[in-house]
Chimera marker file (.cmm) of the C-alpha trace (Angstrom):
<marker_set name="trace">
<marker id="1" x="-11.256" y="-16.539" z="-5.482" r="1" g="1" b="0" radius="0.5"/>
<marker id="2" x="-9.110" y="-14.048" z="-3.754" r="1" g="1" b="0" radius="0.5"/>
<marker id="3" x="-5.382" y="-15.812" z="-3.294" r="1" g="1" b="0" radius="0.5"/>
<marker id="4" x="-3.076" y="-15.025" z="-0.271" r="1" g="1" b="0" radius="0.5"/>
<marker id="5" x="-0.210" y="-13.412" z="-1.418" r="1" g="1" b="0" radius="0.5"/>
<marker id="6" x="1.546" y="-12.964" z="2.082" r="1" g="1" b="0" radius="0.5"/>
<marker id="7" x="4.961" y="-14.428" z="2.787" r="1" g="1" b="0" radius="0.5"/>
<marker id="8" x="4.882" y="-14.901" z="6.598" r="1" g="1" b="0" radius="0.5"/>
<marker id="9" x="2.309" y="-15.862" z="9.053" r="1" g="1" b="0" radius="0.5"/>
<marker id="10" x="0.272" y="-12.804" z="10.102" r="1" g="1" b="0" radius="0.5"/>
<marker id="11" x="-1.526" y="-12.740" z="13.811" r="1" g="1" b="0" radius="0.5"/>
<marker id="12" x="-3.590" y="-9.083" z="15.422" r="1" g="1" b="0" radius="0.5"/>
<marker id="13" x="-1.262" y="-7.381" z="17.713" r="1" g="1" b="0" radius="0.5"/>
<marker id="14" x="-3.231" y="-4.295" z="19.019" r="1" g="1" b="0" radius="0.5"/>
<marker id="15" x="-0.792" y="-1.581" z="19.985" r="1" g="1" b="0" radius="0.5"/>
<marker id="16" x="0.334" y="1.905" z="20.212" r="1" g="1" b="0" radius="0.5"/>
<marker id="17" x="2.702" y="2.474" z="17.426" r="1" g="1" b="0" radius="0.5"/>
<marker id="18" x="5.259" y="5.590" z="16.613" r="1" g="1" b="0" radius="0.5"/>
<marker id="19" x="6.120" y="6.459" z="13.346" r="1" g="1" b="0" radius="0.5"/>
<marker id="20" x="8.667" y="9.366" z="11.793" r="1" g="1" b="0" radius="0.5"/>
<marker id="21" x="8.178" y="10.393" z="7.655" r="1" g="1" b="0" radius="0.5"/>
<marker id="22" x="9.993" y="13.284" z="6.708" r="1" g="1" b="0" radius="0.5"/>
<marker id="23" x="11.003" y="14.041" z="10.333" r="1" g="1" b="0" radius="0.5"/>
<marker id="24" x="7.251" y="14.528" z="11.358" r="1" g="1" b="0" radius="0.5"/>
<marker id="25" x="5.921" y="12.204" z="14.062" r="1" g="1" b="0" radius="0.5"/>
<marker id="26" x="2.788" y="10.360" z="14.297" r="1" g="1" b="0" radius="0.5"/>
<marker id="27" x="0.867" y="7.545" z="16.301" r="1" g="1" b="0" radius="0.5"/>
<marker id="28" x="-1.040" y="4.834" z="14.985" r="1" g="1" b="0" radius="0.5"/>
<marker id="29" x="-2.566" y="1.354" z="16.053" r="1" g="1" b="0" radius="0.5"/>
<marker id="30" x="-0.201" y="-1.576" z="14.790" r="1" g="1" b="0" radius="0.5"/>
<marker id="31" x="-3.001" y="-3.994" z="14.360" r="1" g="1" b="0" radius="0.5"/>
<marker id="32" x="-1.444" y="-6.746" z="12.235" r="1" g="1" b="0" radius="0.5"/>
<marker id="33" x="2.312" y="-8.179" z="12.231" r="1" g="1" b="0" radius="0.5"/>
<marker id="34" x="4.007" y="-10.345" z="10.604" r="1" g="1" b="0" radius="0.5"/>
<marker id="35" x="8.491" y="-11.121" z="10.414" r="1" g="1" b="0" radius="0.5"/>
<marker id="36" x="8.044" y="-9.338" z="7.153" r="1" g="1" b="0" radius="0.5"/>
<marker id="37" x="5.770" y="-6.095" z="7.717" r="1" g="1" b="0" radius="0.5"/>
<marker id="38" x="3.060" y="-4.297" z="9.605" r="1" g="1" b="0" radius="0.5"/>
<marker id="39" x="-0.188" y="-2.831" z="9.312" r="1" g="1" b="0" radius="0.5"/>
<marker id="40" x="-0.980" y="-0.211" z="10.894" r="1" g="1" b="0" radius="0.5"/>
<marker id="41" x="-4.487" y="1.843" z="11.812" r="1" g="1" b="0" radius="0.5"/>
<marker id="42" x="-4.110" y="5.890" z="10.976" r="1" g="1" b="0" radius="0.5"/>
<marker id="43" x="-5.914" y="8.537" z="9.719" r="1" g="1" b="0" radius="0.5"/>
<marker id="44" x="-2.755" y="10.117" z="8.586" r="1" g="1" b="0" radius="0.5"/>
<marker id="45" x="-1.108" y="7.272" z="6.277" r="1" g="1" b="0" radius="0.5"/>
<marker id="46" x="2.142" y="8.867" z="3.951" r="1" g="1" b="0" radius="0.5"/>
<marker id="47" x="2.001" y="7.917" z="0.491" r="1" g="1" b="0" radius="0.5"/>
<marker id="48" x="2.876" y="4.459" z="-1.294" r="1" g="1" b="0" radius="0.5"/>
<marker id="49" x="6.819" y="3.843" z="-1.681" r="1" g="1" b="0" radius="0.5"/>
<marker id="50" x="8.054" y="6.460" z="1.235" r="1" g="1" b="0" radius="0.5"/>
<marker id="51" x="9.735" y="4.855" z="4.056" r="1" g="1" b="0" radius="0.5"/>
<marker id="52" x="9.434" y="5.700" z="7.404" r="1" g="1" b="0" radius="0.5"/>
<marker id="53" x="10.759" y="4.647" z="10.818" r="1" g="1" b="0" radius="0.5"/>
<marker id="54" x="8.634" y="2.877" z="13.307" r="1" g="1" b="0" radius="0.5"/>
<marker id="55" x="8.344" y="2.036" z="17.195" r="1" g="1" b="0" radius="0.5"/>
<marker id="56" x="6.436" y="-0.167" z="18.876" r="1" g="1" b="0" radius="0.5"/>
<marker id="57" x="6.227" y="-2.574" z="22.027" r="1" g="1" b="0" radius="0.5"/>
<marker id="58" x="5.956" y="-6.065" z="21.508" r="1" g="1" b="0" radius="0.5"/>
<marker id="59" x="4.130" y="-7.599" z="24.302" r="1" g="1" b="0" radius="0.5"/>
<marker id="60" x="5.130" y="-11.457" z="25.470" r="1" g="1" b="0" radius="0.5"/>
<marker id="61" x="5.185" y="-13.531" z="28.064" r="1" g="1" b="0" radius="0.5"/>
<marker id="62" x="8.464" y="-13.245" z="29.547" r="1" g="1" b="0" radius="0.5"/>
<marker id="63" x="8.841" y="-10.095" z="28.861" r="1" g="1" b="0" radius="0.5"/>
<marker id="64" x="7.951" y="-6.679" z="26.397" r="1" g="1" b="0" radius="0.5"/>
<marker id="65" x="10.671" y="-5.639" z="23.643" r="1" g="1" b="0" radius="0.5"/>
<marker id="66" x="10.714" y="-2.275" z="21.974" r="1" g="1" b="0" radius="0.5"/>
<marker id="67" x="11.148" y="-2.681" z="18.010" r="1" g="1" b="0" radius="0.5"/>
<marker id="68" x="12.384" y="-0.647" z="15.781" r="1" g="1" b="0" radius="0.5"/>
<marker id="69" x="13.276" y="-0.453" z="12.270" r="1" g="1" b="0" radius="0.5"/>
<marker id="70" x="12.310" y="0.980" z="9.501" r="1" g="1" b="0" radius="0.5"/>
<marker id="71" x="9.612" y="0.310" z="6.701" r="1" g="1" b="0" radius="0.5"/>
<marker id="72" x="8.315" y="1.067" z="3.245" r="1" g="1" b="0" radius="0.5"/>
<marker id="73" x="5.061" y="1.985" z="2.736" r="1" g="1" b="0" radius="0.5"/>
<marker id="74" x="3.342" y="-1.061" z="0.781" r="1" g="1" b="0" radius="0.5"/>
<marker id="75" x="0.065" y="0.197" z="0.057" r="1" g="1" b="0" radius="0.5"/>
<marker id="76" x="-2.155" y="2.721" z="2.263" r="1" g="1" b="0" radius="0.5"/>
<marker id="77" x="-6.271" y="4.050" z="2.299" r="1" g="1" b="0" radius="0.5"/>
<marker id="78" x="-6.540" y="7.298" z="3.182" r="1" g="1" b="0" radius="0.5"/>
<marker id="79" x="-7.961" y="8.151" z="6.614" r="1" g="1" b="0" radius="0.5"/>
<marker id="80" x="-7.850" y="4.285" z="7.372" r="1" g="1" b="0" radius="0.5"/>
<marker id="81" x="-4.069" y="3.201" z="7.312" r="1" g="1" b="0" radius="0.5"/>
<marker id="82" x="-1.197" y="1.609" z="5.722" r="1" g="1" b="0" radius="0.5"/>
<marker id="83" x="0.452" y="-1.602" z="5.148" r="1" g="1" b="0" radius="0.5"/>
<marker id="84" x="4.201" y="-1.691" z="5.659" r="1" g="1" b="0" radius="0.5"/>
<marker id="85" x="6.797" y="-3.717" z="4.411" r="1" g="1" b="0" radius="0.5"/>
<marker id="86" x="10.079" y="-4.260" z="6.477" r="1" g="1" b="0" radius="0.5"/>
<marker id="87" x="13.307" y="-2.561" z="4.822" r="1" g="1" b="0" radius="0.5"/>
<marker id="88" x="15.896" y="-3.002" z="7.874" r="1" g="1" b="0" radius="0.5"/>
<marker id="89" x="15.722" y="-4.216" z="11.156" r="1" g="1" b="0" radius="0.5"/>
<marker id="90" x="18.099" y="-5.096" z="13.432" r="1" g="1" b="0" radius="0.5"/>
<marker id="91" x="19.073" y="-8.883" z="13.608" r="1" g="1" b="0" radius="0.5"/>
<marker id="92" x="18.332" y="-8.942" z="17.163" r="1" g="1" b="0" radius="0.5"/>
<marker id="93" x="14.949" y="-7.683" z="15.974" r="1" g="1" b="0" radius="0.5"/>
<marker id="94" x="14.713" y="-10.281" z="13.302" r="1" g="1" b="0" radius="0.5"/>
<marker id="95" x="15.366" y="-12.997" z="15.810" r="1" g="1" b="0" radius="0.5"/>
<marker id="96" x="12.577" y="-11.995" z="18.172" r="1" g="1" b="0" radius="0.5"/>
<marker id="97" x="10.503" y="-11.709" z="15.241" r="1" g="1" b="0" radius="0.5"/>
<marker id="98" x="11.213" y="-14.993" z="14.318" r="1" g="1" b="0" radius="0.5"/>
<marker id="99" x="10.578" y="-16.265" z="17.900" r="1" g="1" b="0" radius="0.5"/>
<marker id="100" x="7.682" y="-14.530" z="18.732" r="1" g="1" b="0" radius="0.5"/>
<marker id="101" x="6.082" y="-16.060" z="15.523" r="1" g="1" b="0" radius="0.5"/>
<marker id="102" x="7.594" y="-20.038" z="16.372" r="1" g="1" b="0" radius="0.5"/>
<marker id="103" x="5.272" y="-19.160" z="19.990" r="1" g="1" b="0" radius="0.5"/>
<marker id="104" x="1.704" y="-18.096" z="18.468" r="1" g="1" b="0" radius="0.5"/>
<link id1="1" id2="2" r="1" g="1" b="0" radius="0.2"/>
<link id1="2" id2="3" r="1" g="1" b="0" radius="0.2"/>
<link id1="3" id2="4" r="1" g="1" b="0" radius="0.2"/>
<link id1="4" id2="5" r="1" g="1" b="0" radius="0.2"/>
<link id1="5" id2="6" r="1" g="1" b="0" radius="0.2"/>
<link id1="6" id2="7" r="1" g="1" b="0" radius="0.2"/>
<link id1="7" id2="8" r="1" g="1" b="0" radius="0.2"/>
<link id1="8" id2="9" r="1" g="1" b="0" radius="0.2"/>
<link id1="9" id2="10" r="1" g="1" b="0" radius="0.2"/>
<link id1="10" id2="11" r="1" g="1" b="0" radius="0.2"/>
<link id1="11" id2="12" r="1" g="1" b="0" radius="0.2"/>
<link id1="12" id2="13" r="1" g="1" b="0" radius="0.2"/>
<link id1="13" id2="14" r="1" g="1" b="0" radius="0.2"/>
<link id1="14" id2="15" r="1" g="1" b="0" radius="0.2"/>
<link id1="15" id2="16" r="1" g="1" b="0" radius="0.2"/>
<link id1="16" id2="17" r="1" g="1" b="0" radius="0.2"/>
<link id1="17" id2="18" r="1" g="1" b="0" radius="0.2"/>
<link id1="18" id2="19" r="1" g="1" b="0" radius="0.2"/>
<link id1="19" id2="20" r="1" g="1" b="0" radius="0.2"/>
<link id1="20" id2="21" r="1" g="1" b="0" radius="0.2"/>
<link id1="21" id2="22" r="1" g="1" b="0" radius="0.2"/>
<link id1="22" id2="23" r="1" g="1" b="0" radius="0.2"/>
<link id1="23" id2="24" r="1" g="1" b="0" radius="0.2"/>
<link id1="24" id2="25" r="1" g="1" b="0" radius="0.2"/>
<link id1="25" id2="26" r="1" g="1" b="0" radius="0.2"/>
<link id1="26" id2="27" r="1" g="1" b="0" radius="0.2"/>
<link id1="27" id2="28" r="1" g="1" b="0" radius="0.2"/>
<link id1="28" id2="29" r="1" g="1" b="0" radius="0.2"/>
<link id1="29" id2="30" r="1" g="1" b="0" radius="0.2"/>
<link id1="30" id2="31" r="1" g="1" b="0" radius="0.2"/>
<link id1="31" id2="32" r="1" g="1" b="0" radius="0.2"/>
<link id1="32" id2="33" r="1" g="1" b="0" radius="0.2"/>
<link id1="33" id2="34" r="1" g="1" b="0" radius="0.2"/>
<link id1="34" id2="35" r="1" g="1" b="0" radius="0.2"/>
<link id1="35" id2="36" r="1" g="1" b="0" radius="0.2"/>
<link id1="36" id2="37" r="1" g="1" b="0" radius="0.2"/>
<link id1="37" id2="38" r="1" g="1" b="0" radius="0.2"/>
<link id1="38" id2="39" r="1" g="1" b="0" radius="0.2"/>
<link id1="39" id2="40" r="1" g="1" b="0" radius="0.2"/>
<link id1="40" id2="41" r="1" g="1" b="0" radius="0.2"/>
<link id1="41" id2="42" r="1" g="1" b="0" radius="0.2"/>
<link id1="42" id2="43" r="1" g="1" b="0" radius="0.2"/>
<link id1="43" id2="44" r="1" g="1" b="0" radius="0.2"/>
<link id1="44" id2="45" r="1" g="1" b="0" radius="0.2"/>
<link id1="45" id2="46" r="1" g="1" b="0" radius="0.2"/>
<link id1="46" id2="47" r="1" g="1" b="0" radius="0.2"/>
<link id1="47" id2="48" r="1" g="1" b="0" radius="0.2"/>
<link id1="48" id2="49" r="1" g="1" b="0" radius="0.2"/>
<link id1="49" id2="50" r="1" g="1" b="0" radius="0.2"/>
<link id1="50" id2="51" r="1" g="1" b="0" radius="0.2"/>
<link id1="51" id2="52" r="1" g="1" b="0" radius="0.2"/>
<link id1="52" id2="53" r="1" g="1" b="0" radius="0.2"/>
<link id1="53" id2="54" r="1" g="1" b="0" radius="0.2"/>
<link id1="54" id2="55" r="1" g="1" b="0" radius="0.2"/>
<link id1="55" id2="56" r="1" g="1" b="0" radius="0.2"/>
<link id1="56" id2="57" r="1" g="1" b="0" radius="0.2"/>
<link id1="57" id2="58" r="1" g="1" b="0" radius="0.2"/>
<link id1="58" id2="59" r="1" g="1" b="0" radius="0.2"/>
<link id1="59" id2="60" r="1" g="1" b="0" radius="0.2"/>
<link id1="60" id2="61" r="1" g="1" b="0" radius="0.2"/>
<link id1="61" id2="62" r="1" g="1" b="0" radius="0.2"/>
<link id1="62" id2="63" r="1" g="1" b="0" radius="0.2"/>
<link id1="63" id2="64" r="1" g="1" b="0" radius="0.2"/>
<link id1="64" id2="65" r="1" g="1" b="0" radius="0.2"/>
<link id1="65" id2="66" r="1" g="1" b="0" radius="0.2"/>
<link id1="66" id2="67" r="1" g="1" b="0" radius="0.2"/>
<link id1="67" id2="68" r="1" g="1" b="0" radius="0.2"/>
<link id1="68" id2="69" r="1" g="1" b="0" radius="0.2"/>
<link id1="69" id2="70" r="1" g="1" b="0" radius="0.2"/>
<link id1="70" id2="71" r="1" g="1" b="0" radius="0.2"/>
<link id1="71" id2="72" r="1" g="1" b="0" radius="0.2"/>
<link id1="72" id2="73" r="1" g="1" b="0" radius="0.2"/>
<link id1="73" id2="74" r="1" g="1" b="0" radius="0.2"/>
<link id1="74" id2="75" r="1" g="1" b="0" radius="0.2"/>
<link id1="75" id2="76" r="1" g="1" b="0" radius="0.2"/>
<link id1="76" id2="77" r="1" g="1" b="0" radius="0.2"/>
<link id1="77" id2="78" r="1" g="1" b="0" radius="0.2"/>
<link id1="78" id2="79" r="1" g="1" b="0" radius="0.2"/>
<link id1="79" id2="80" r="1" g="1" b="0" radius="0.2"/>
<link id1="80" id2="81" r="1" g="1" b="0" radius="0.2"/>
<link id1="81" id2="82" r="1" g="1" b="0" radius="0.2"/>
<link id1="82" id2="83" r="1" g="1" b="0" radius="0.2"/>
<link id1="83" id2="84" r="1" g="1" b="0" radius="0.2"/>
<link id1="84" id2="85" r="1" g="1" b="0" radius="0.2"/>
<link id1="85" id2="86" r="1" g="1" b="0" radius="0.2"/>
<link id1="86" id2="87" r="1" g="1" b="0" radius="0.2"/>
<link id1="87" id2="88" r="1" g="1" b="0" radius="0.2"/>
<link id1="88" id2="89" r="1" g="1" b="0" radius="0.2"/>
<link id1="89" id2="90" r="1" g="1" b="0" radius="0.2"/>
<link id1="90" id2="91" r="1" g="1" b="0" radius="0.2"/>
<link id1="91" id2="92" r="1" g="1" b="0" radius="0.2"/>
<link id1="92" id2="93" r="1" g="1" b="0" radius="0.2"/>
<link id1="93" id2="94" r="1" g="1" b="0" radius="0.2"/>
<link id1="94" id2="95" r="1" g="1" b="0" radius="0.2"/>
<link id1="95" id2="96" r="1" g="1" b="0" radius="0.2"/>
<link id1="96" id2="97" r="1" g="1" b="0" radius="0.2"/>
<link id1="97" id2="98" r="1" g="1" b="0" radius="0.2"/>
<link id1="98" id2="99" r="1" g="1" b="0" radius="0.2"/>
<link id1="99" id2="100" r="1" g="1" b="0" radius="0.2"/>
<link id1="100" id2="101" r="1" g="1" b="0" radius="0.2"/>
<link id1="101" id2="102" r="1" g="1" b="0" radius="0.2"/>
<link id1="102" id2="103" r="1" g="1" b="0" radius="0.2"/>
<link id1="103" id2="104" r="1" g="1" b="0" radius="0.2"/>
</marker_set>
């Protein structure tokens, strides 16, 4: 039987997301978040252990937020994506992390 291993509650977020490795830029689908990482959809995922910074809108409510931060790359399938795992983020970030996730 396969076991969960994940920290945090996960839910689908589809979005546009930005990302910067070795001052190159790229764009991805974020399709899965969570307060401690990301997944996200590219045919262009950098290899396990680099860290890049991200960019994304998170879309509520009452209101979008733009999130940054930056991540290191968990695990990744070429041509398919990457999972990311959060390395710094603002507090304000973590806070609307954390609230965002206390909504769903």
């Amino acid at each position: 039987m396969n076991q969960e291993k994940r920290r945090s509650p996960r839910g689908a977020r589809m979005t546009e997301i930005v990302y910067t490795h070795e001052g190159l830029h790229f764009e991805g689908r974020l399709s899965d978040l969570s307060e401690g990482g990301l997944y996200i959809d590219t045919i262009n995922p950098v290899p396990e252990g680099s860290i890049i910074a991200f960019r994304f809108v998170l879309v509520e409510k009452d209101g979008d937020s733009i999130i940054e931060g930056e991540g290191r790359v968990a695990w990744q399938r070429p041509f398919q994506g990457m999972g990311i795992a959060f390395t710094r983020l603002s507090d304000d970030v973590r806070d609307r992390l954390k609230a965002h996730f206390s909504r769903a």
